[in-house]
C-alpha positions as CSV (number, residue, x, y, z in Angstrom):
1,X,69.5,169.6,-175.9
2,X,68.4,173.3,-174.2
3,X,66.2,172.7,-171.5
4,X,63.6,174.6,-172.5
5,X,63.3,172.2,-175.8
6,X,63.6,169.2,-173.1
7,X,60.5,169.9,-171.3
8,X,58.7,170.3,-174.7
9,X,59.6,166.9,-175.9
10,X,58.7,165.1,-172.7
11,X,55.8,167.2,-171.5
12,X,53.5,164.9,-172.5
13,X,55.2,162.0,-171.1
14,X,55.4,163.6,-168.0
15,X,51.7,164.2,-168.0
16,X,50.5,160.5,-168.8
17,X,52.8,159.2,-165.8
18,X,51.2,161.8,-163.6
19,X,47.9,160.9,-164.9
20,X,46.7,164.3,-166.3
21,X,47.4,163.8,-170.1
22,X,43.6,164.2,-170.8
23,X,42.8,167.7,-169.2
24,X,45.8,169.9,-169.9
25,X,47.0,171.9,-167.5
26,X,46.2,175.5,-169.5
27,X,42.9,174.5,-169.5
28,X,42.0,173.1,-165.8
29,X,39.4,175.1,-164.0
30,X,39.4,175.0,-160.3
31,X,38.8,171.8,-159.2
32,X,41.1,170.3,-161.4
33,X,43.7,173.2,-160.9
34,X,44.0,172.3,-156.6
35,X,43.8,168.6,-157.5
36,X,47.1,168.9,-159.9
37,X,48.7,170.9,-157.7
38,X,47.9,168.8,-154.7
39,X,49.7,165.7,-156.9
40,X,52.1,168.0,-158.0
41,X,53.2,168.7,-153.8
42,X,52.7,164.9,-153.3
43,X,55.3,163.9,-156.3
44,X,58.9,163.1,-155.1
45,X,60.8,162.2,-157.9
46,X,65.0,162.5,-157.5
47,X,64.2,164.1,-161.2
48,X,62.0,164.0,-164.3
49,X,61.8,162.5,-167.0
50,X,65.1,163.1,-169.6
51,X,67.4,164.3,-167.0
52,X,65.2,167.6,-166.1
53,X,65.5,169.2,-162.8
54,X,62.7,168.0,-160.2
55,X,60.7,171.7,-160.6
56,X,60.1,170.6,-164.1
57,X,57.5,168.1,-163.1
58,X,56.9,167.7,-158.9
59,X,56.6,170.4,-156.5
60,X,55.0,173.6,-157.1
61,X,57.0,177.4,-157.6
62,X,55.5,179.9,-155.5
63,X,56.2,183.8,-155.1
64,X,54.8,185.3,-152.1
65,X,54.3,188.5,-152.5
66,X,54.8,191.2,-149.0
67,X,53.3,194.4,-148.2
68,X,54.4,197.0,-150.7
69,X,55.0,194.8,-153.9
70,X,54.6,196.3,-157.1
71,X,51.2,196.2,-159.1
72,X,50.1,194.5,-161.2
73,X,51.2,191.6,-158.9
74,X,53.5,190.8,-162.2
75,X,55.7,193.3,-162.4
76,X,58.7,193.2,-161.0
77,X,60.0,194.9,-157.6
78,X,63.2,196.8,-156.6
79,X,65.2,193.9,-155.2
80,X,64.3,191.3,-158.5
81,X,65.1,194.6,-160.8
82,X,68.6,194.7,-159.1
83,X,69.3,190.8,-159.3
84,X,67.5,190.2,-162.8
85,X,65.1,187.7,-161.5
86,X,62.5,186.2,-159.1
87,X,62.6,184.2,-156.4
88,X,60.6,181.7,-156.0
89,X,60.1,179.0,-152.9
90,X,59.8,175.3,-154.4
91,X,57.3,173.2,-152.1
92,X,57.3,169.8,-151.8
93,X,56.1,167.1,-149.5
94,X,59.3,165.8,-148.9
95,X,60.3,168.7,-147.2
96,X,61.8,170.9,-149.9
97,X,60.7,174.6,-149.5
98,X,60.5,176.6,-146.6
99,X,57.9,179.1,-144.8
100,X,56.0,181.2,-147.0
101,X,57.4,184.9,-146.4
102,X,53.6,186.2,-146.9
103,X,49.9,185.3,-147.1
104,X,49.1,186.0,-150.7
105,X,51.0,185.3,-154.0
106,X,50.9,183.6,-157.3
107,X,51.9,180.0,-158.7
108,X,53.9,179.0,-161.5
109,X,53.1,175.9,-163.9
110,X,55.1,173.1,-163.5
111,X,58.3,173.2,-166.0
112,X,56.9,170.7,-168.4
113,X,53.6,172.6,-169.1
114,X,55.0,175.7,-169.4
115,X,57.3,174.7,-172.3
116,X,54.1,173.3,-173.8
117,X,52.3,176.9,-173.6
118,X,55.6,178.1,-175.2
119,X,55.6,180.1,-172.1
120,X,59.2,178.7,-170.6
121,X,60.9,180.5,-168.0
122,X,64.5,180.3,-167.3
123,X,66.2,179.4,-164.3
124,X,69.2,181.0,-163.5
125,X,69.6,179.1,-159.9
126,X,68.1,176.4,-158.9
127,X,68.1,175.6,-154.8
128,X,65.3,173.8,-154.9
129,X,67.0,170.6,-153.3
130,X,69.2,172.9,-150.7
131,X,67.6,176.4,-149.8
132,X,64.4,175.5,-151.3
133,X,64.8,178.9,-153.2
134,X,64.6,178.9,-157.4
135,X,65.8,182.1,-159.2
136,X,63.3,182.6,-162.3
137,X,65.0,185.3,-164.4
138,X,62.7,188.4,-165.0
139,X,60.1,188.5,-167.7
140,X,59.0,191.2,-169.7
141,X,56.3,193.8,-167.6
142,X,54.2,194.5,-170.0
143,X,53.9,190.9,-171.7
144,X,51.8,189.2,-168.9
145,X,49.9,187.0,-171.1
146,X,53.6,184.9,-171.6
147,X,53.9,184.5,-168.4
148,X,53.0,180.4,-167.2
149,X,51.1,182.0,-164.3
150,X,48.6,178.8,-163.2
151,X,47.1,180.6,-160.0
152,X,46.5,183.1,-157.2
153,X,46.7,181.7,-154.0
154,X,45.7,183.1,-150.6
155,X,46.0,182.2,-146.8
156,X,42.7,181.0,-145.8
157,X,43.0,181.9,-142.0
158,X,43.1,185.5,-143.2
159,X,40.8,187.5,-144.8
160,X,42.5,190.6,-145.9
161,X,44.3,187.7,-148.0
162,X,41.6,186.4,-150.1
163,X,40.4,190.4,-151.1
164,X,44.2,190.4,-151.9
165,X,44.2,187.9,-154.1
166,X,41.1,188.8,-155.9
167,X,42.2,192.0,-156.7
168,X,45.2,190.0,-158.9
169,X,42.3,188.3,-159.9
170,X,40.8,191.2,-161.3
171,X,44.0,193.2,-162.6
172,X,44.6,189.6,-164.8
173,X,41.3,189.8,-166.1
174,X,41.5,193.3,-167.1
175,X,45.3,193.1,-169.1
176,X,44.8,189.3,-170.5
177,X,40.6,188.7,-170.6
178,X,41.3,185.4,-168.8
179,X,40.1,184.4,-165.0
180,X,42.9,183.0,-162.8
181,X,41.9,180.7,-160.2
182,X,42.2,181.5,-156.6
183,X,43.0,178.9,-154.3
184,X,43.1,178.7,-150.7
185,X,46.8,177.0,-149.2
186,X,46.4,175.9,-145.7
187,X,50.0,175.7,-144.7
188,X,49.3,173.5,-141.9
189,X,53.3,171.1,-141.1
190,X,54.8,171.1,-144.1
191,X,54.2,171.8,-147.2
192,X,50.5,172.5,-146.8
193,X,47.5,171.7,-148.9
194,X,45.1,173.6,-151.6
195,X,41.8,173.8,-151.8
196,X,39.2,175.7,-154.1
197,X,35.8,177.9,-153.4
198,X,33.2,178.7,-156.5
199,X,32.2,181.2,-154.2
200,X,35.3,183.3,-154.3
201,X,36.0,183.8,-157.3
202,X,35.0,186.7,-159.0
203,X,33.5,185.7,-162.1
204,X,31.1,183.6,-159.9
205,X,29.0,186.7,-159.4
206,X,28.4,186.9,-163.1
207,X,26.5,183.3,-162.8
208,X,24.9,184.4,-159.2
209,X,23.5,187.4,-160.8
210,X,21.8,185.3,-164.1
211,X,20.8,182.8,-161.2
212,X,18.9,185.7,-159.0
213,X,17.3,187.6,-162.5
214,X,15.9,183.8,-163.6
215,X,14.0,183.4,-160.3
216,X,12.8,187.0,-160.5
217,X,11.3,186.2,-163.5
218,X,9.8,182.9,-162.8
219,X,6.7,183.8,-161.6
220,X,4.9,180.6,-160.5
221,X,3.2,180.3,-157.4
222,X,3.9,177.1,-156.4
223,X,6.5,174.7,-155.9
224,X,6.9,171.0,-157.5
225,X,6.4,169.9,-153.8
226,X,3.2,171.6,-153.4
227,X,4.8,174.5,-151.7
228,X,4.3,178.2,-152.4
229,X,6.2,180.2,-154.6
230,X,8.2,181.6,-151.9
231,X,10.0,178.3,-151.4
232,X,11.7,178.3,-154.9
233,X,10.5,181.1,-157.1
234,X,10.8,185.1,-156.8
235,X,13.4,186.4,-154.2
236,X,13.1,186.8,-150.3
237,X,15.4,189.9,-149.3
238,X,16.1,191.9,-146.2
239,X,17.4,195.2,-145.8
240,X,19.1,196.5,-142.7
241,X,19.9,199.6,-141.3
242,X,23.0,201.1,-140.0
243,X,23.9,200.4,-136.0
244,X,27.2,198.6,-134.4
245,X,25.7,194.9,-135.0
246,X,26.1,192.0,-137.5
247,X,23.4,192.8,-140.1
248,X,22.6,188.6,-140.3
249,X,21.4,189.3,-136.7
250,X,17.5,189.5,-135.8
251,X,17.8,193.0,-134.2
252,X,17.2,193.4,-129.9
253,X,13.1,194.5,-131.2
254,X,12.7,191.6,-133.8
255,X,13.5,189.4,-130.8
256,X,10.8,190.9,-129.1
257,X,8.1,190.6,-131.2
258,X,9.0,187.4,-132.7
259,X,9.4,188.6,-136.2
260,X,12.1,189.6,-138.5
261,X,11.0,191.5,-141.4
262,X,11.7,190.7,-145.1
263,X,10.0,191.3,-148.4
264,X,8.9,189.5,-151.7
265,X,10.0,190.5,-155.1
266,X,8.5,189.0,-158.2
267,X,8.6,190.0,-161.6
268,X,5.4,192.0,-162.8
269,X,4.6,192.9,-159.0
270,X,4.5,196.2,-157.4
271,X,7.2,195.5,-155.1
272,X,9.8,197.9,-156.6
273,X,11.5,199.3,-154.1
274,X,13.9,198.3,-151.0
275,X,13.4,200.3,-147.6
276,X,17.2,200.2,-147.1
277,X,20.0,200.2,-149.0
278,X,22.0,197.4,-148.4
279,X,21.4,194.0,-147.3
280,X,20.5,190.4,-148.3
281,X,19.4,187.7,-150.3
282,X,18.3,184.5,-148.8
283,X,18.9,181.6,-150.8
284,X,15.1,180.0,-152.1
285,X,14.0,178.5,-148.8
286,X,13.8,175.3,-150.1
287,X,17.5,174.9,-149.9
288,X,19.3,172.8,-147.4
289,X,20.6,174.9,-144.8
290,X,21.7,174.2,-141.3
291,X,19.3,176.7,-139.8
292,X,17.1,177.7,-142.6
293,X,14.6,180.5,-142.6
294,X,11.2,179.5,-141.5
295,X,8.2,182.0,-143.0
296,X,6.1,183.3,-139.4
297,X,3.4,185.3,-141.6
298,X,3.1,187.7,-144.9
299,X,1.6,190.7,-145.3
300,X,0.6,192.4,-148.5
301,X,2.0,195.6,-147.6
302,X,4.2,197.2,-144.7
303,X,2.7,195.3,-141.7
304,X,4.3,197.7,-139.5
305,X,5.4,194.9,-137.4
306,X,8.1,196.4,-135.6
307,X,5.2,198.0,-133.0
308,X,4.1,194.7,-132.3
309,X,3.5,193.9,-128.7
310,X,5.7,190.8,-127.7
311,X,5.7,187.9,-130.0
312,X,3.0,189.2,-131.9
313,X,4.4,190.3,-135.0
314,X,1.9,187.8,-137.3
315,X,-0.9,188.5,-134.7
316,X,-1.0,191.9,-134.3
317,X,-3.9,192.3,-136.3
318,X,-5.1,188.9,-136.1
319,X,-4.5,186.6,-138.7
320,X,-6.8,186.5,-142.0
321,X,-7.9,182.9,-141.6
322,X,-9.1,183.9,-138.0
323,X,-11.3,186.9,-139.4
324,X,-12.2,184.5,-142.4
325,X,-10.9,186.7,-145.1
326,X,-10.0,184.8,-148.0
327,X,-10.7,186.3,-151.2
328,X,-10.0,189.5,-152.5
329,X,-13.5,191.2,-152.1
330,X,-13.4,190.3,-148.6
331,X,-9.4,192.1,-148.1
332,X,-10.7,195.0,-149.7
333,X,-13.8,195.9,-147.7
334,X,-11.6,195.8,-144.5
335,X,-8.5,196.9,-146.1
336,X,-8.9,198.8,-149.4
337,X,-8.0,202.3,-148.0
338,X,-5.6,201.2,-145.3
339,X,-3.4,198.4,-146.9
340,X,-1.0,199.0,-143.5
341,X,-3.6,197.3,-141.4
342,X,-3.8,194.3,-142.9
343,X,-4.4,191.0,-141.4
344,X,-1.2,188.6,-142.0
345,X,-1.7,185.8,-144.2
346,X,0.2,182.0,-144.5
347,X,3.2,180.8,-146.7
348,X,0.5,178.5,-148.7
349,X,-0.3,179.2,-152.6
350,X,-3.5,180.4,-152.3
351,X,-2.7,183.0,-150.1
352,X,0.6,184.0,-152.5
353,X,-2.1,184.2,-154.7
354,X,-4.2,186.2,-153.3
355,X,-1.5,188.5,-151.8
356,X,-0.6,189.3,-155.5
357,X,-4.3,189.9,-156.3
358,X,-4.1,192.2,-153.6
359,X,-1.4,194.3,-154.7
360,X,-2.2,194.0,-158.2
361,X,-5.6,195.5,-157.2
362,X,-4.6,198.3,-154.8
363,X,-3.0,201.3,-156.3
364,X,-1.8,202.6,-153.0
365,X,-0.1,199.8,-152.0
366,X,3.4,199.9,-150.6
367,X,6.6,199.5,-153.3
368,X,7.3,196.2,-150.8
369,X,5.9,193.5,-149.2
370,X,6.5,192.1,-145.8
371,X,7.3,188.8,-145.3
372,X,7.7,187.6,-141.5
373,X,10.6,185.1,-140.8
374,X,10.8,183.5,-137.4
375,X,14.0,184.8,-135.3
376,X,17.0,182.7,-135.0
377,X,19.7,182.3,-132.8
378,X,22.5,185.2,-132.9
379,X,26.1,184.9,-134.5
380,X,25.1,181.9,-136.7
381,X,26.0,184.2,-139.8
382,X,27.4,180.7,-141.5
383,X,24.3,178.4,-140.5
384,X,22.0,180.5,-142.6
385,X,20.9,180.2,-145.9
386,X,22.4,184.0,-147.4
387,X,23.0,184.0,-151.1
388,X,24.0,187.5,-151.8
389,X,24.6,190.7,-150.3
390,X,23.1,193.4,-152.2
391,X,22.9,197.5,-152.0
392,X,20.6,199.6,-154.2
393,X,21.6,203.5,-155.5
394,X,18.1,204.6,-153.7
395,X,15.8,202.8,-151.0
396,X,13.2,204.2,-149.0
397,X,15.6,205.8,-146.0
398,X,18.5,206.0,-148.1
399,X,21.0,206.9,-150.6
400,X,23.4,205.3,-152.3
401,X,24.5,201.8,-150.4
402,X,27.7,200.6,-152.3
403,X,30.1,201.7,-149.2
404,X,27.6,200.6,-146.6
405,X,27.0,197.1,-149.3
406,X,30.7,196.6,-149.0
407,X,31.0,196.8,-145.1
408,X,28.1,194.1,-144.6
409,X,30.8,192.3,-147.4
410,X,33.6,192.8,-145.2
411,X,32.3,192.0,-141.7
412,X,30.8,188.9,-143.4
413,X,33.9,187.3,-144.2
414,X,36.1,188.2,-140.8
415,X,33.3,186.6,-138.7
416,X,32.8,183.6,-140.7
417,X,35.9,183.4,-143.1
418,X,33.2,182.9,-146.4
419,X,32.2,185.5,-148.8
420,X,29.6,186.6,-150.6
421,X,29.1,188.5,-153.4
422,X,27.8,191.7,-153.4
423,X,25.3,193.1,-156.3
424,X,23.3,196.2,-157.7
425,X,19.8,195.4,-157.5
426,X,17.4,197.6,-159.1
427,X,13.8,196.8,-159.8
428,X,12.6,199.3,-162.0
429,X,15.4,198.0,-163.9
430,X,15.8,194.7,-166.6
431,X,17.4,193.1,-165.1
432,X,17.2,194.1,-162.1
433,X,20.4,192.2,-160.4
434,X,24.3,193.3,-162.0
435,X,27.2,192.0,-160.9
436,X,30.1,194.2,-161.7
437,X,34.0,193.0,-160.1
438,X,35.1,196.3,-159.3
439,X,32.1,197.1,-156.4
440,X,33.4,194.0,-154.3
441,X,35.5,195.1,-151.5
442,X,38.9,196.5,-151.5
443,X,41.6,195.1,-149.7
């Protein structure tokens, strides 16, 4: 019997003994992917089932692929051309396999569920038991969607890798309409491990985005817990300008005064505009976080704290409660004609509320509010609670901030190895959050 018609018969055999028959493998998403590989890397079997080779059902078929191979990442280079085929390293925690030759590549289905896709390969040598080498004979470029690709994988320990792999990610997406997963292999002694991140995969911006636009929208002011809106509604963001420092860093002067500066966006408020253009999203402050943001103050408009005398940014005008002003007829006679000079209010509900009376009331009020975090400790970048990165086409001091957007991207992830997404925000716009693939970084 060909071997291709082998694997077909006994695929699902195969499966039940490895325990997977009731999530087939073409349909795994990430989670499940790394776990079946992991087993499959675990699985030492002499063969499989019917007499087929031990790739067929154990071990996983990787390609590495080096600086300067061909894209798409399926087509075919020089050397495979020449020699009609592929080579692929078979690892295996018995030992079969050997070094990976570079830090990004893609990963073949196991034998078994390829036949089953009716995408079989051929081997033309198999070494998996000597060199650790398989020869896969070449497949047709421009038919990628019959390839039995399973995933991307990338070295976690380097960056450049992971914006690699993505953009296979991407270039799938675009020929077939289907997502590969990306998963991280930690080569570690011997064959190595995978793992999976939601986070970096691309079409996790898509959901991120909807997530962002629904708390925009939601525009209650307080919190099951009792809490203000600002602890699980609207969206807490902070711009940053350009300078050599990490932009998740309270600047030298935010030290100073004891205030770093965001603002509050909520649907149906004036706040329409970002003073830079490019920066972050805090995730709602609610969330766990291992150093979360802690709200010093709020004004209703600009509160101009960066000329605050040392750690007075929420007292340079004294604080609302101390000059008893507490509704809106009382803001106004002080403040009406000079919004900049406000007094700073609390995180509580009724002063949420009343901020947004204010600036529902006030023509002249600033496009933005200010909202006063408390600083917090430098180079934390992966204790804090950052959702998103995000750049606007216009701010208040700038232009376009897609280039400067993806810098903050890339800096992000060689100081703390995680990434974030970046996104367009616009809030003169419905919706005012889009998530488009091709603005993430490049490698």
């Amino acid at each position: 019997m060909p071997f291709a018609n082998r694997l077909f018969s006994t695929g699902l055999l195969v499966l039940l003994l490895m325990g997977l028959a009731a999530v087939p493998a073409w349909a795994l998403n990430g989670p499940e992917t790394v776990q079946q590989l992991n087993q499959r890397l675990a699985a030492t079997p002499t063969d499989c089932v019917g007499g087929n080779p031990r790739y067929a059902c154990s071990g996983v078929l990787v390609l590495p692929m080096a600086d300067g191979h061909p894209q798409p990442f399926w087509h075919h280079g020089s050397e495979a051309e020449e020699r009609g085929s592929e080579r692929f390293y078979f690892l295996r925690e018995d030992g079969y396999g050997a070094a990976l030759a570079a830090k990004v590549g893609y990963l073949l289905q196991d034998g078994f569920t390829a036949a089953g896709q009716e995408k079989p390969y051929t081997v033309v040598e198999d070494g998996s038991a000597t060199s650790g080498e398989v020869l896969i004979e070449n497949w047709p470029q421009d038919a990628p969607d019959k390839l039995a690709v399973q995933a991307l994988f990338y070295d976690r320990a380097d960056p450049d890798s992971l914006l690699l792999a993505q953009r296979g990610q991407r270039q799938w997406f675009e020929e077939t309409g289907q997502w590969l997963p990306l998963v991280r292999y930690d080569a570690g002694s011997g064959p190595g491990t995978f793992g999976f991140s939601q986070q970096e995969q691309l079409y996790d911006g898509y959901q991120l985005a909807a997530r962002l636009n629904a708390r925009y929208a939601a525009r209650q002011t307080s919190c099951p817990d009792g809490s203000a809106g600002y602890y699980c509604n609207g969206i807490v963001l902070r711009t940053v300008g350009e300078g050599d420092f990490h932009f998740w860093n309270p600047s030298p002067n935010a030290e100073r005064v004891g205030g770093v500066s965001f603002s509050y966006f909520l649907e149906g408020d004036r706040a329409t505009q970002v003073l830079y253009s490019k920066g972050y999203v805090s995730r709602v402050l609610s969330a766990p976080a291992l150093t979360p943001f802690k709200i010093g103050c709020v004004y209703p408009a600009d509160g101009v704290t960066s000329n605050a005398n040392k750690n007075a940014a929420c007292t340079l005008r004294k604080t609302c409660q101390q000059l008893g002003v507490a509704t809106l007829a009382a803001w106004m006679e002080r403040y009406a004609k000079t919004p900049r000079e406000s007094c700073s209010f609390t995180d509580s509900v009724a002063d949420l509320e009343l901020v947004l009376e204010i600036r529902a009331a006030v023509g002249t009020i600033d496009r933005w509010s200010e909202v006063v975090m408390l600083p917090w400790p430098q180079d934390i970048g992966d204790e804090l609670p950052i959702e998103a990165l995000i750049f606007s086409d216009r701010s208040y001091y700038e232009g376009s901030g897609l280039t400067k957007g993806r810098r903050l991207q890339r800096d992000y992830l060689e100081q703390t190895r995680r990434y974030l997404h970046l996104l367009k925000v616009n809030f003169n716009s419905s919706p005012p959050f889009v998530y488009n693939p091709s603005d993430q970084s490049k490698p």
